[in-house]
C-alpha angles and dihedrals in degrees: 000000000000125000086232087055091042088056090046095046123098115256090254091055091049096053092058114087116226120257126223123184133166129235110180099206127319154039114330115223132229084283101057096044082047110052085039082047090061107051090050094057098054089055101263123144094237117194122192111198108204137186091201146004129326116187103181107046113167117250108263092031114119106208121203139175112270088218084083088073112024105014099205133122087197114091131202120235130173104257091219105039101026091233129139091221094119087056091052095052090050093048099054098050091051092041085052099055090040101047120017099234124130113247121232122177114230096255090065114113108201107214095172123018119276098240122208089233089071084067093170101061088189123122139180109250092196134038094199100049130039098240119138116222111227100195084090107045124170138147145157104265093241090055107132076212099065093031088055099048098048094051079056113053087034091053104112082222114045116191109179094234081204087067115103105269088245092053088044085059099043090059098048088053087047084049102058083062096036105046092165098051104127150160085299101062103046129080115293125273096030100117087034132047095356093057097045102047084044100064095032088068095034089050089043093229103113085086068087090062115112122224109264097257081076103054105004121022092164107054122195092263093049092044098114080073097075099058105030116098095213089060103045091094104040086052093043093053086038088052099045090050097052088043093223119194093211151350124223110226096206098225106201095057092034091063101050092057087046091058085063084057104058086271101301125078121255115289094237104050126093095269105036083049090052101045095038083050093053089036103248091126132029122197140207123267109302095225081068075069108042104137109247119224097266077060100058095045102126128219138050099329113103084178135097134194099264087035140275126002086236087062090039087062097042086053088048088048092054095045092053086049081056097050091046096043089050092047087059088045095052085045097053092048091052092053100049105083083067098041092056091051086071091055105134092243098012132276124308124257128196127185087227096063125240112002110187140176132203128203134173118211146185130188090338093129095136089052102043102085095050103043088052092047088054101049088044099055094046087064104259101148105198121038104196111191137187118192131181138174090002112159101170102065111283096130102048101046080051091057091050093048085051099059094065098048095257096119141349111232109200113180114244102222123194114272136176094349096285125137113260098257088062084044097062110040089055085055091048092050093062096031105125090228087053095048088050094049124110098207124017130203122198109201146137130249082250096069136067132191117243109198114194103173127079121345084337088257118136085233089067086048098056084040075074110039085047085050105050085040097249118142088206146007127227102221108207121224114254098204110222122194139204098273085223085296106149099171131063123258134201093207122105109295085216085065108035094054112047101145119090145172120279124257079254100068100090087188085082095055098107121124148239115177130202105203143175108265105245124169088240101061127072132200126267139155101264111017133340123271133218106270104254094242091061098053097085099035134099091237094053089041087054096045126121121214098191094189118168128200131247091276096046092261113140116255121186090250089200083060110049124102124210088281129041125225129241085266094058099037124114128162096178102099097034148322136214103231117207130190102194094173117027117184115347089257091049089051093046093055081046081059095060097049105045128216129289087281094059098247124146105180088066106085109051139135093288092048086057097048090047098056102027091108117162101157095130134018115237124176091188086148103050094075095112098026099136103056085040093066090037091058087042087051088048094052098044083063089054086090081217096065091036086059092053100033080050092049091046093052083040092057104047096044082058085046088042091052098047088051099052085048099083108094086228097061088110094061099043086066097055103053088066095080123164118252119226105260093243081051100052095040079066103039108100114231128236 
């Protein structure tokens, strides 16, 4: 803030110091709109550097970009853990010499202003070991204490002076071979905590250190307080007595017992209390939480009979999640009769009833349009999509989508614990549009279905699957490559990439099936499996699975794994083209967010080589084209889907840009480079 603002400013306003804080890319989560929440309420400037993109900023926060403090694209993670932690102790330390600010993680929660009067925002996190917190981090900006410590984290060669001279030796040695050894890759809490307790003590001026009740009245160690029920009164009294300005949250812990909770910590601890009061979470309807008897037995016995009262209420958490997913779900259902009124051309109509498919998706917004248009054109009647962690535009170009019955977008929480593929095929299987289809389809929004038989409608395909006596199809991959593309394009993945891999590359034999919904039969990725409590029954032993290939040709469907093999195969029917890697740039921000089963390390530069296949050109999927563009065209006129389809383009030229930044992006490139097709059939896949 300006001198010019600060004489402007009410007294009030004055007396409250400015806030600074650091989000390397990304949506924040319930924590970190809490805890900056928190500190705007209560009249603070609040600034949020970033890397990156931040899409949900809270109202009354200013974000800027963190390269006015540290300029640098390469961030420092902790080479153990993966955390930026590192960065982040680095960061605050510079943030706070350049600009005055007191630094709060965003895991802070501010309960009483931080006051300009305080001057030394430095507090004690335990009362039985001299150790400094650094979540909370303030000084004068002539403080020895701050010099010190940012010559230290900024020297290009850092030596922990606390270190025994002979292991301090023994690293600078280490360094002359390892120039590059940093912050990252030493033990944690060196550039954090360590470093700053270290010169506090050395400078003298931790004598300006306040007792923990200021700063951190739950320490680490004490940290079980913050999300147990049975503790939420006795920490609130403690709190309100010490008159703490603040509690550290601890994020990374905190989120790993709220994954046991469906992602949010339980309503009646401390925390879950706090945010659900200021209206950062809202739960479920309490009566999903009413204690049963084995609860409410006094004495001694934390047990109950199906275990302890911590996994009683977990249980209890999923089971609310449930409730609430299944009410969306209803609601959704119930909405979409008028939704599909609004369908550019009218609703679609098979004479096989209801023929649905259901996706699950994450950060796919360029590719969401289309993919919808095609589908549609090719007769599905219902689109049923689960979405989580999506920060492009996915959601919102769903939602549009939604709006005019092309599609019901549902979110996919977390939920005990499971990846979110699992996720979202439980919700769909027990999703009110997917028990009232005829014909499901299970896929991702990287595949499309090529139809080469009839008019190209999926109501030609299950003609023939009806006609040769098959109850579902295995539609083979078709794997499609780059086409030498290395930048990313905004035109129609279906036309940009026409060159695929031959019927030869088994690599490609996995499977998608479209099937004849049948109450024995459960969802899964590839293709349905027998319900488990049919397995062992007469009725399971005796039932029949008359699956047919690509091709019509009949397949023993109890016997099928997730790929065929070159016997089974058949491309003549259909295929389920699937363009796994796009342009080099597009397979390189598919690199960053992982797959549906959260994994990272899958797509590297092997996985490229191996399926950038590009032998023969095949254009399977512009068969309808034409009434394809002409549907996309109509919607981009609705202003609810040109807004969407604007804040999606918006979004990946900023991830585009930050891509292309590094000065090793070239490099990066090149390294995807194709295998020759007899090389890739014999390179085992990850």
């Amino acid at each position: 803030m300006t001198e010019t603002l600060l004489a402007n400013a009410s007294p009030a306003v004055v007396d409250l110091v400015q806030i600074g804080s650091l989000w390397i890319d990304g949506s924040l989560s319930w924590m970190e709109i809490a805890s900056l929440q928190s500190f705007v309420a209560l009249g603070h400037d609040v600034v949020l550097y970033s890397y990156g993109t931040v899409p949900n900023v809270p109202a009354g926060v200013d974000l800027r970009d963190a390269r006015e403090i540290w300029d640098t694209n390469q961030i420092v993670v902790h080479k153990e853990t993966g955390s930026p932690a590192p960065h982040a102790d680095i960061f605050r330390v510079m943030m706070a010499r350049q600009t005055g600010r007191v630094w709060v993680d965003t895991d802070v929660i501010a309960l009483r202003p931080f006051t300009r009067d305080i001057r030394w925002f430095l507090g004690h996190e335990r009362q039985d070991k001299q150790e400094l917190g650094n979540a909370v981090f303030g000084l004068p900006t002539d403080s020895r204490l701050l010099i010190s410590l940012h010559d230290f984290l900024t020297d290009p060669a850092p030596i922990p002076p606390w270190m025994p001279e002979r292991q301090r030796g023994k690293l600078a040695a280490f360094r002359k071979e390892n120039p590059h050894f940093g912050f990252g890759d030493m033990a944690w809490g060196i550039s954090g905590p360590k470093a700053l307790t270290h010169f506090a003590v050395s400078t003298g001026e931790i004598e300006h250190a306040h007792p923990q009740d200021v700063f951190f009245p739950v320490s680490f160690q004490e940290r079980k307080l913050l999300t147990e029920p049975r503790h939420a009164d006795a920490l609130s009294e403690r709190i309100a007595a010490a008159d703490s300005r603040s509690v550290h949250l601890y994020s990374r812990w905190l989120r790993k017992v709220s994954q046991r909770s469906g992602g949010l910590p339980p309503r009646d601890s401390w925390i879950g209390r706090w945010a659900s009061e200021h209206g950062i979470l809202e739960y479920p309807p309490a009566a999903a939480l009413v204690p049963t008897p084995a609860l409410l037995t006094t004495g001694n016995s934390d047990m109950v009979e199906d275990g302890s009262k911590a996994v009683q209420h977990e249980k209890a958490e999923a089971q609310a999640i449930e409730r609430a997913c299944s009410a969306a779900a209803q609601t959704a259902m119930d909405g979409l009769p008028a939704r599909k009124a609004l369908i550019p051309g009218g609703a679609n109509v098979s004479r096989h009833g209801r023929v649905s498919i259901v996706t699950m998706a994450k950060d796919e917004g360029p590719y969401v349009l289309e993919w919808v248009a095609h589908h549609h054109v090719l007769g599905f009647t219902d689109i049923l999509a689960y979405t989580n962690d999506c920060t492009d535009g996915t959601d919102e170009m769903f939602d549009a989508l939604a709006s005019v019955g092309l599609v019901t977008r549902l979110a996919n929480p977390p939920w005990r614990g499971k990846p979110p593929q699992s996720r979202a095929l439980h919700w769909a299987e027990n999703n009110p549009l997917i028990r009232e289809s005829d014909w499901l389809l299970v896929m991702d929004l990287d595949e499309f279905v090529a139809i080469k038989t009839g008019d190209y409608r999926v109501d030609d395909l299950i003609d023939a699957i009806v006609e040769r006596n098959g109850t579902g199809m295995c539609l083979a991959w078709r794997f499609f490559g780059s086409a030498d593309q290395d930048r990313f394009d905004f035109g129609p993945v279906t036309e940009r990439l026409t060159r695929a891999a031959t019927d030869g590359f088994t690599k490609g034999y996995g499977v998608k099936t479209l099937f004849r919904a049948d109450p024995h039969l459960t969802l899964a990725i590839h293709r349905p499996y027998l319900k488990a409590r049919f397995t062992r029954t007469e009725e399971g032993k005796d039932y029949r699975v008359d699956w047919l290939n690509g091709s019509g040709a009949p397949l023993n469907g109890r016997g099928l794994r997730w790929r065929l093999n070159s016997h089974q195969i058949g491309y003549e029917l259909a295929q389920m083209n699937h363009y796994g890697v796009k342009s080099r740039e597009e397979y390189l921000l598919r690199r960053l967010r992982g797959d549906v089963l959260d994994n990272h390390s899958k797509y590297d530069g092997e996985y490229f080589g191996i399926f950038d296949r590009n032998e023969i050109e095949d254009r399977s999927a512009m068969a309808l084209h034409v009434e394809r563009d002409a549907l996309m065209a109509e919607l981009l006129n609705i202003p609810v889907v040109r807004k969407a389809a604007a804040l999606v383009e918006k979004l990946r030229l900023e991830r585009l840009d930050k891509l292309r930044r590094p000065k090793d992006f070239l490099g990066s490139m090149r390294s995807l480079l194709p295998y020759p097709l007899e090389k890739a059939m014999k390179v085992k896949r990850r």
